[in-house]
C-alpha positions in Angstrom: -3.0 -22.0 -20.9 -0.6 -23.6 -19.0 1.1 -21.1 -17.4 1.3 -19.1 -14.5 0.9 -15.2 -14.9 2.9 -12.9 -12.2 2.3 -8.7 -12.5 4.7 -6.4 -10.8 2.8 -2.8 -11.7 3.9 0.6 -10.7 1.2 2.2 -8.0 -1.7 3.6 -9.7 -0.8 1.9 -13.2 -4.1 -0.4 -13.1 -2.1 -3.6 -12.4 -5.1 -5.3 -10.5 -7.7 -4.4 -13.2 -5.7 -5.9 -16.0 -5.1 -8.5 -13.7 -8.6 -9.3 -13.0 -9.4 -9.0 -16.2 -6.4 -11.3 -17.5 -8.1 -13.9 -15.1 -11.6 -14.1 -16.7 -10.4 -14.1 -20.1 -8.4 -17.2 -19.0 -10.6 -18.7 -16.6 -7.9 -18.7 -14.1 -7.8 -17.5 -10.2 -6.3 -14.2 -9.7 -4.2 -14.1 -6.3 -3.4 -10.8 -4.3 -5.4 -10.6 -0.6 -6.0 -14.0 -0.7 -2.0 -14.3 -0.1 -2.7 -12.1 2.6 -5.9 -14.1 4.1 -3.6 -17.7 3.7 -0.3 -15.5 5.1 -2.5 -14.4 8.2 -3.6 -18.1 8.7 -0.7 -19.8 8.7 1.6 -17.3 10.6 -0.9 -16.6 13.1 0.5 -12.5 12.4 -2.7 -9.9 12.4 -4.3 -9.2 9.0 -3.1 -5.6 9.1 0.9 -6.5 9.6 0.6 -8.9 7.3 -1.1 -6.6 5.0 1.5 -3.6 5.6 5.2 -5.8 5.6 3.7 -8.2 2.9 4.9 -5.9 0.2 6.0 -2.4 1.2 9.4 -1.8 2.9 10.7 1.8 3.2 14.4 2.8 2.6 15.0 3.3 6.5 13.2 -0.2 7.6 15.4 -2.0 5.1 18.5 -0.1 6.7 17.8 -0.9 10.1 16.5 -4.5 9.1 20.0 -4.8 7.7 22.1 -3.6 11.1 19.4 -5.6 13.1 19.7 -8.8 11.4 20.4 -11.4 14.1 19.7 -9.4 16.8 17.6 -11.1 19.3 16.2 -7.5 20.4 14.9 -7.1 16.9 12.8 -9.8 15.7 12.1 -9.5 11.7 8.2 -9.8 11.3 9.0 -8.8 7.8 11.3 -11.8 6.8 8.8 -13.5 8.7 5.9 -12.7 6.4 7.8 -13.0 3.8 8.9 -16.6 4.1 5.0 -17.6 5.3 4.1 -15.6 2.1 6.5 -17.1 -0.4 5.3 -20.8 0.4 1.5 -19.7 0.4 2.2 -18.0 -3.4 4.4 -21.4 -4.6 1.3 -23.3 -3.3 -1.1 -21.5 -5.6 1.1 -21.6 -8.2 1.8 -25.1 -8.0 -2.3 -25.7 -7.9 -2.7 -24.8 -11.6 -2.5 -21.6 -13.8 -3.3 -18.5 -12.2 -2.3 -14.9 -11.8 0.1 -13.6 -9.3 -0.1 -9.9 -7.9 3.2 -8.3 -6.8 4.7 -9.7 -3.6 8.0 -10.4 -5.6 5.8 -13.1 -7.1 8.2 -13.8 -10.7 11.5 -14.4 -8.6 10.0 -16.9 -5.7 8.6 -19.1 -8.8 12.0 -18.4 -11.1 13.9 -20.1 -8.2 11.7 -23.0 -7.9 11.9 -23.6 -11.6 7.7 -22.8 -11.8 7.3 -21.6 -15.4 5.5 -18.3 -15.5 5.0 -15.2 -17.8 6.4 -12.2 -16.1 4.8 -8.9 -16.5 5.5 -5.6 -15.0 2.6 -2.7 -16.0 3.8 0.8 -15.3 2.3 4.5 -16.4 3.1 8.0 -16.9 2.7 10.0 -13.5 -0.5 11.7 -15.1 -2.7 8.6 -15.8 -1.6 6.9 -12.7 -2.8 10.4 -10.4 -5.9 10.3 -12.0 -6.2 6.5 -11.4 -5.6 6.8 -7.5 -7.6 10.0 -7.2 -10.7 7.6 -8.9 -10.0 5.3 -6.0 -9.2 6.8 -3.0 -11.0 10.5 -3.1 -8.0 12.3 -2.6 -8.1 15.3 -5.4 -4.9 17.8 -4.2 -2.1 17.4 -7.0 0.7 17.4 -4.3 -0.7 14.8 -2.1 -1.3 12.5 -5.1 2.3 12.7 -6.0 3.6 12.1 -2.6 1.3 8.8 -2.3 2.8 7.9 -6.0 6.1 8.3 -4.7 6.2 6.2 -1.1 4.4 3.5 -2.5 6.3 3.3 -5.6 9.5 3.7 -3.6 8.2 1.2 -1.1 7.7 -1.9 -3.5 11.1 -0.8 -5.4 12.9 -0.9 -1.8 10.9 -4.5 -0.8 11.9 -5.8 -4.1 15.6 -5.3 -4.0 15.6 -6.3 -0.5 13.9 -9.5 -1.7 15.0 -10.8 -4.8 18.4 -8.6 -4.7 17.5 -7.0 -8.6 15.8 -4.2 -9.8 12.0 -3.6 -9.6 11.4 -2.5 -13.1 14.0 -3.5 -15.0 12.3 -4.8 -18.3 15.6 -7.6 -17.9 13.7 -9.0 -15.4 10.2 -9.9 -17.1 8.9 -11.3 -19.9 6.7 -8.5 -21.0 6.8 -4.2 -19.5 3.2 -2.7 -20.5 2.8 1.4 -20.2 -0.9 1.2 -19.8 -1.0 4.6 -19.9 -0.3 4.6 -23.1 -1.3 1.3 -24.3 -5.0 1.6 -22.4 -6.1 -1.5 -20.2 -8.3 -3.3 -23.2 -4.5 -3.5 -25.2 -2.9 -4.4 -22.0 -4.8 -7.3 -21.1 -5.4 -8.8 -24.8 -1.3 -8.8 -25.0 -1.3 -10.9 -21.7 -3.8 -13.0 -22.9 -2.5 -14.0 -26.4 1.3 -14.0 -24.7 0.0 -16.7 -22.1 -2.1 -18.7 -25.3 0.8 -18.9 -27.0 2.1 -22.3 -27.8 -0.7 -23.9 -26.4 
């Protein structure tokens, strides 16, 4: 396997299981808080920014990014982050195959001409609730929606900012999983052979 592996995944839609699990069936790294750990060491930025602009941007930050960009009373952490980020994932990727977690991951290595298999894993609203319910405790219906929505609308926001396209758009990757209805075990074996093939 010669290749590196980049998931985008929809919040809740199991994206760092199959990931993980991608990883060991490849003997590969998987990469997604370590890029937060190197980010944090080479901008010198707390863990916790890092962790919060290193993915997610809301509608209204991008907004006022956008008006403030320049400003010298405005100082972008975020573009910050990003650029720290952005060299910390080309250096993994450049160290061998390995698998990517979000961060905008497919369209830093498509620009640098770093051959990778693009995958975006997404779910119905149903089997992502009950997925984030599993992992954070929370159990009222509403609440879980609300979290599916700001996170979802987050990354989509981040994304576009980012890369200028659309999160989600099965245009921009190689392969778009529903692991909802596919299941994990079908999710990860199509990853698997896809990143095999031609070997």
């Amino acid at each position: 396997m010669n290749k590196v592996i980049t998931i985008s995944r929809e919040y809740g839609a199991g994206g760092h299981a199959i990931g993980k699990r991608v990883a060991q069936e490849l003997g590969v790294e998987i990469y997604d808080k370590d890029i937060v750990r190197e980010t944090v060491k080479a901008s010198g930025y707390e863990a916790e920014l890092v962790e919060r602009e290193g993915e997610d941007v809301s509608k209204t930050g991008s907004f006022i990014k956008s008006i403030c960009a320049g400003s010298a009373f405005y100082p972008n952490t975020q573009d910050a982050i990003h650029d720290v980020q952005q060299a910390v994932i080309l250096q993994f990727a450049q160290a061998g195959p390995c698998v990517i977690l979000g961060r905008c991951a497919d369209e830093i290595l498509r620009a640098t001409d770093i051959k990778a298999l693009n995958v975006f894993v997404y779910a119905d609203e149903l089997h992502r609730a009950v997925r984030v319910r599993e992992l954070t405790g929370v159990t009222d219906p509403a609440e879980l929606q609300k979290m599916l929505a700001k996170k979802d609308a987050s990354r989509r926001a981040y994304y576009t900012h980012y890369t200028g396209k659309r999160w989600g758009d099965c245009h921009n990757y190689d392969l778009s999983l529903d692991s909802g209805a596919l299941g994990v075990d079908l999710c990860v074996k199509l990853i698997v052979d896809a990143a095999r093939s031609g070997e």
